[in-house]
C-alpha positions in Angstrom: -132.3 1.5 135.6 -134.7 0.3 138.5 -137.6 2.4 139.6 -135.2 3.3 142.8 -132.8 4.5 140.5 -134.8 6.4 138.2 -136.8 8.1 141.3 -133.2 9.6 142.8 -132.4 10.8 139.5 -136.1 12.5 139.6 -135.2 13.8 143.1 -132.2 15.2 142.6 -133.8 17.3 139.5 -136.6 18.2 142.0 -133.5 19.7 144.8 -132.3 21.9 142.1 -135.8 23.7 142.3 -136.0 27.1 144.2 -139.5 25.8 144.9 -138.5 22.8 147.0 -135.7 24.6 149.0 -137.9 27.5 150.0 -140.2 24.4 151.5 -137.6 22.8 153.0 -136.5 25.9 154.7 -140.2 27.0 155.5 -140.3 23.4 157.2 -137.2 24.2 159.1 -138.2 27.3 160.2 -141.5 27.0 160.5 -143.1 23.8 161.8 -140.0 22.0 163.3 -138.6 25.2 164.7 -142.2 25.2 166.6 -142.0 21.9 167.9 -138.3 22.7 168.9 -139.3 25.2 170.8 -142.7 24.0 172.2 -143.5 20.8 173.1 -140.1 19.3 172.1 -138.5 21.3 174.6 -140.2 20.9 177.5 -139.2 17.2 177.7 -135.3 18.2 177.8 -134.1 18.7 181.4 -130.2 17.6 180.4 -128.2 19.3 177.7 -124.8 18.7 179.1 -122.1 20.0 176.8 -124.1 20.2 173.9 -125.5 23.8 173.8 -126.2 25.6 170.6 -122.5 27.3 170.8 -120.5 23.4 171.0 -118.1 23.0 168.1 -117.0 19.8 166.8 -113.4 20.9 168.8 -115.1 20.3 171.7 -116.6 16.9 171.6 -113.4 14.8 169.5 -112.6 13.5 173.0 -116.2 13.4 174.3 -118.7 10.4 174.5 -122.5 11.9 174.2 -125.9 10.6 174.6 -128.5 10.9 171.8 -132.1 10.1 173.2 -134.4 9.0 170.6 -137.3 11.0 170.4 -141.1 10.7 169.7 -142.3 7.2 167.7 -140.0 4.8 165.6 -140.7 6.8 162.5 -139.2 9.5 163.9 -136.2 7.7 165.2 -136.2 6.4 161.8 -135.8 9.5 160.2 -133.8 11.1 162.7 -130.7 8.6 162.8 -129.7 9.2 159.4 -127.6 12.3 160.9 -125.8 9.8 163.4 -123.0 9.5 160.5 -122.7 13.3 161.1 -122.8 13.4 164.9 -120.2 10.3 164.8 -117.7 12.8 162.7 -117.5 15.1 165.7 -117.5 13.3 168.4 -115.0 10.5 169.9 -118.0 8.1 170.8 -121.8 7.9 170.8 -124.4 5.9 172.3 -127.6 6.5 171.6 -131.1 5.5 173.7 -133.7 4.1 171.6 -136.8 2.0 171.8 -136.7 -1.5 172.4 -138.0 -2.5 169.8 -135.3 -0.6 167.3 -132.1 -1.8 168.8 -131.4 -5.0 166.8 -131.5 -3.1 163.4 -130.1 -0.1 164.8 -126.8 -2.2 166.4 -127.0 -3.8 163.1 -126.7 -0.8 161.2 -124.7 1.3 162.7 -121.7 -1.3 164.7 -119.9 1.2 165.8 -122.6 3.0 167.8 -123.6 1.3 171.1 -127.5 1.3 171.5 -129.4 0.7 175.0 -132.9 1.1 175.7 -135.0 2.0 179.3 -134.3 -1.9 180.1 -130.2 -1.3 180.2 -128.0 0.4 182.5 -127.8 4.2 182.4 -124.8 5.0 179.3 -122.4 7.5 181.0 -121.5 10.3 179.0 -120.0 13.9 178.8 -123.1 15.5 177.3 -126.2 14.2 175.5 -128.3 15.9 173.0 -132.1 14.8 171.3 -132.2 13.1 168.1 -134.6 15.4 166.9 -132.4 18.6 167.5 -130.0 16.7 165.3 -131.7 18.0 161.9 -131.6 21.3 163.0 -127.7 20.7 163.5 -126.6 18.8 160.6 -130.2 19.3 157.6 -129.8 23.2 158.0 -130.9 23.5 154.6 -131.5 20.9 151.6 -128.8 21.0 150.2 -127.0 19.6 153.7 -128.8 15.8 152.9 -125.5 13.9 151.5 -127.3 12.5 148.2 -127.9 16.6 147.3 -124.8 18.2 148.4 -122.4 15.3 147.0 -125.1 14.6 143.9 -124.7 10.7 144.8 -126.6 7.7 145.1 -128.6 7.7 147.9 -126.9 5.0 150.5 -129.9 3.2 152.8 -128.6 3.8 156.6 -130.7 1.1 157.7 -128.8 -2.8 157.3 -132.1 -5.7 157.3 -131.1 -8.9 158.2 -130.1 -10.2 154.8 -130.8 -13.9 155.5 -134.5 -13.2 156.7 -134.8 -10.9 153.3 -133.6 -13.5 151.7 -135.9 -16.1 152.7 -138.9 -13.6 152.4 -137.9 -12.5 149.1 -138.0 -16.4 148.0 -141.5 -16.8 149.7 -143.0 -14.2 148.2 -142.8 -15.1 144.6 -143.9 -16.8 142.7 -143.5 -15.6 138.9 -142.3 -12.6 137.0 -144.7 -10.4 139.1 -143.3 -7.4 140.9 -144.3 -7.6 144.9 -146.4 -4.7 146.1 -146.2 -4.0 150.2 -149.6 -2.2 151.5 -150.3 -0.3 154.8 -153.3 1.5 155.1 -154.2 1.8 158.6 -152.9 3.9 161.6 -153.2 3.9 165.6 -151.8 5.2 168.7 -152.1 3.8 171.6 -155.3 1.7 170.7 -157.2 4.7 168.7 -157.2 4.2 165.0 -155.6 7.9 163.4 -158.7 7.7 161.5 -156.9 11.3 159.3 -154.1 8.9 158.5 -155.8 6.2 157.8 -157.3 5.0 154.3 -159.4 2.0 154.7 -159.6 -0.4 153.0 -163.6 -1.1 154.0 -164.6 2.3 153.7 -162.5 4.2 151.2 -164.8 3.3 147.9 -161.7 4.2 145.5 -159.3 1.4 146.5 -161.7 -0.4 143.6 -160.0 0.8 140.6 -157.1 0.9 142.3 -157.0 -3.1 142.5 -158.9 -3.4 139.5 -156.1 -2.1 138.0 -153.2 -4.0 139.7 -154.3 -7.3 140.8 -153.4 -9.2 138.0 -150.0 -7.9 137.3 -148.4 -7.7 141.0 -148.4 -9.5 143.9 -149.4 -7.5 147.0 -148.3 -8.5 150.8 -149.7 -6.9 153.8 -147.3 -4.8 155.5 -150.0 -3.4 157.8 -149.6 -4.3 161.5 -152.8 -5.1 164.1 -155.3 -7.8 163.2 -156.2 -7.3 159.4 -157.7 -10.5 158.6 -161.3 -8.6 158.4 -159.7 -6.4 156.2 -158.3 -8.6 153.8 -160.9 -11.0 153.5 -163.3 -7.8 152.3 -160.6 -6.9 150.0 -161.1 -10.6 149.0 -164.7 -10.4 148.8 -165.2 -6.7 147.3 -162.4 -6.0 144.9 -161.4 -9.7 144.4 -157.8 -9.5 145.4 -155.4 -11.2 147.3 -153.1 -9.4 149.9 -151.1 -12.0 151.9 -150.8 -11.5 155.5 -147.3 -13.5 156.5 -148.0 -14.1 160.2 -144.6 -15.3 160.6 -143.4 -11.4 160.9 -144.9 -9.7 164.0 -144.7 -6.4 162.0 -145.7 -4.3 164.9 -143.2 -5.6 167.7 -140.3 -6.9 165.7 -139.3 -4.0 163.6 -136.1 -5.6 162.3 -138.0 -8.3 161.0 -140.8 -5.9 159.7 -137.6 -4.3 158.4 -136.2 -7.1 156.5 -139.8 -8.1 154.7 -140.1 -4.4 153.4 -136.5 -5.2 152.1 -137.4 -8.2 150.2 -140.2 -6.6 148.0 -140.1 -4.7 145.3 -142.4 -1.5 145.9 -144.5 -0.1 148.8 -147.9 1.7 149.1 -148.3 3.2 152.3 -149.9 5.8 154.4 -148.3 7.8 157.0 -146.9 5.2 159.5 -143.7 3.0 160.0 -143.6 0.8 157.3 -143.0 4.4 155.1 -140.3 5.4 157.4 -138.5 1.9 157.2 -139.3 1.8 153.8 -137.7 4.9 153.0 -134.4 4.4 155.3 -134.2 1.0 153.5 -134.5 2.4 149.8 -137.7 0.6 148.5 -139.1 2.8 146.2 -143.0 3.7 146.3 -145.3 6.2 147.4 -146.0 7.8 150.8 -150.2 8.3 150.9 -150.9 11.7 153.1 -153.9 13.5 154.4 -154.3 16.7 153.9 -152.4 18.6 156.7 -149.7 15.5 157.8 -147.6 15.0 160.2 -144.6 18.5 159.8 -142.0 16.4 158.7 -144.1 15.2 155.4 -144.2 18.8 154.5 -140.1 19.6 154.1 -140.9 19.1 150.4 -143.6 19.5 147.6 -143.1 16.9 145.4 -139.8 15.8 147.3 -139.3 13.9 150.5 -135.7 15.0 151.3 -135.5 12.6 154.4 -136.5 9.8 151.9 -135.8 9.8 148.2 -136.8 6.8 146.6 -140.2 7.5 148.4 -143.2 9.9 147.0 -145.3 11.9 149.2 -148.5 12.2 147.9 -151.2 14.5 150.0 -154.8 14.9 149.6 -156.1 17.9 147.8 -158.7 18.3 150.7 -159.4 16.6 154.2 -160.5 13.1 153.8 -160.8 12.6 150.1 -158.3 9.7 149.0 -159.8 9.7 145.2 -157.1 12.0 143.4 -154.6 10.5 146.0 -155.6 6.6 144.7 -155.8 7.6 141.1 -152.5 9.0 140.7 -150.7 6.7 142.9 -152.1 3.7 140.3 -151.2 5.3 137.1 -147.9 5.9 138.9 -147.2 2.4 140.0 -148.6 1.2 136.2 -145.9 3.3 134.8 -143.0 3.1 137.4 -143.4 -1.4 137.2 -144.0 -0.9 133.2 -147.4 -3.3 133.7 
């Protein structure tokens, strides 16, 4: 049994818990009802057909418009309830970011995907991809890996021949391949609550004083990180190789297909969790204190994603308990 595997079989032990299903519905209720309501839905002048009362009668016939919401994390996380939408409805086209619609078209062929540089998609009603949760994730147990207690299926399909010629590139040996991403921005301002830094977060030391030897870690960290890995170099002695052949921040199916061609991820709140998650790399998801509302639909759980482990700080800005459990985890989990 992989560490994949043995995570789901830990999740779906975790979904049986009155503890995670009251979260999951205090998420639902609570901080994505909010945003719903708030600043959600003040960016929705179109509904069309699709009201709170529309039935799946109603659209077998109809084409609608999903428009992708928010960041590619959250597109991410939202089209996973695009098999569900497809179900009801006789077609679907859905509006996404640029930079998604190669591994979305891949993924889902039946589905046609445009972005602001297409023509405008006609269509008999559209609805938000983040209104889709509250339409098909009404409660845990609606996520198909807990209500049919199967596998979990990755929705997301990487171009297998780049994976392929990653997968050979990066290794070299018996050694399991570690993907790391540490730091966070928008729009040209570091998240500095997101991030963990690898300059200036002392506890990365035993993290790689642990690990170096025994796994081989690739960057999956977007931006210019060459300062950043040559101090990783210079203070904790380790090597994290930064394959500038994958432009991790613009091409996201290629970012896509080098997550799929390692073995394990270590990230912080940011893309490479949410592709890591749809593609079903195992590893751990690295949260501050008070992250982002859809981190907190579960305790020890990430519904959305479960080969993936949130992890959050125990208070606002300290990483230490956060790094220390994570490496004992990742010791165990790759038996080193």
């Amino acid at each position: 049994m992989n560490v994949a595997q043995r995570w789901l079989q830990e999740a779906h032990r975790l979904a049986d818990k009155d503890s995670e299903k009251k979260t999951y519905e205090k998420y639902l209720n609570g901080r994505y009802g909010q945003a719903e309501k708030g600043k959600r839905a003040k960016k929705r002048n179109q509904r069309g057909c699709l009201t709170k009362d529309w039935k799946p009668e109603n659209l077998r016939s109809n084409t609608v418009l999903v428009f992708g919401e928010d960041r590619i994390g959250d597109e991410v996380l939202t089209i996973a309830c695009l098999p569900n939408l497809l179900s009801w409805c006789g077609a679907v086209s859905w509006k996404c970011d640029q930079k998604l619609k190669t591994l979305f078209t891949r993924s889902f062929p039946g589905v046609t995907f445009i972005s602001d540089q297409d023509p405008k998609s006609k269509s008999d009603g559209t609805i938000y991809s983040w209104e889709l949760i509250g339409r098909f994730r009404e409660q845990l147990g609606d996520f198909p890996w807990v209500k049919d207690r199967v596998d979990f299926m990755p929705y997301l399909k990487p171009s297998t021949h780049l994976r392929d010629t990653l997968s050979a590139r990066y290794r070299d040996g018996p050694k399991k391949v570690v993907g790391l991403a540490w730091r966070s921005a928008r729009d040209g301002e570091q998240l500095s609550d997101k991030t963990c830094d690898l300059r200036e977060v002392p506890h990365w030391a035993a993290f790689f004083a642990e690990l170096k030897d025994k796994v081989r870690f690739i960057s999956l960290q977007y931006g210019n990180t060459q300062d950043e890995i040559e101090f990783a170099r210079w203070k904790y002695g380790v090597e994290i190789y930064q394959d500038n052949s994958i432009d991790i921040f613009d091409d996201v199916d290629a970012a896509a297909a080098q997550i799929s061609a390692i073995d394990y991820v270590v990230s912080i709140s940011t893309t490479a969790a949410h592709l890591a998650g749809a593609l079903g790399v195992p590893g751990w998801v690295l949260l501050q204190a008070k992250p982002f509302g859809h981190w907190s639909a579960g305790q020890l759980l990430c519904p959305w994603y479960p080969t993936l482990r949130p992890i959050r700080q125990v208070s606002n800005g300290c990483w230490k308990s956060v790094l220390e459990d994570v490496t004992k985890a990742v010791k165990a989990e790759l038996d080193l």
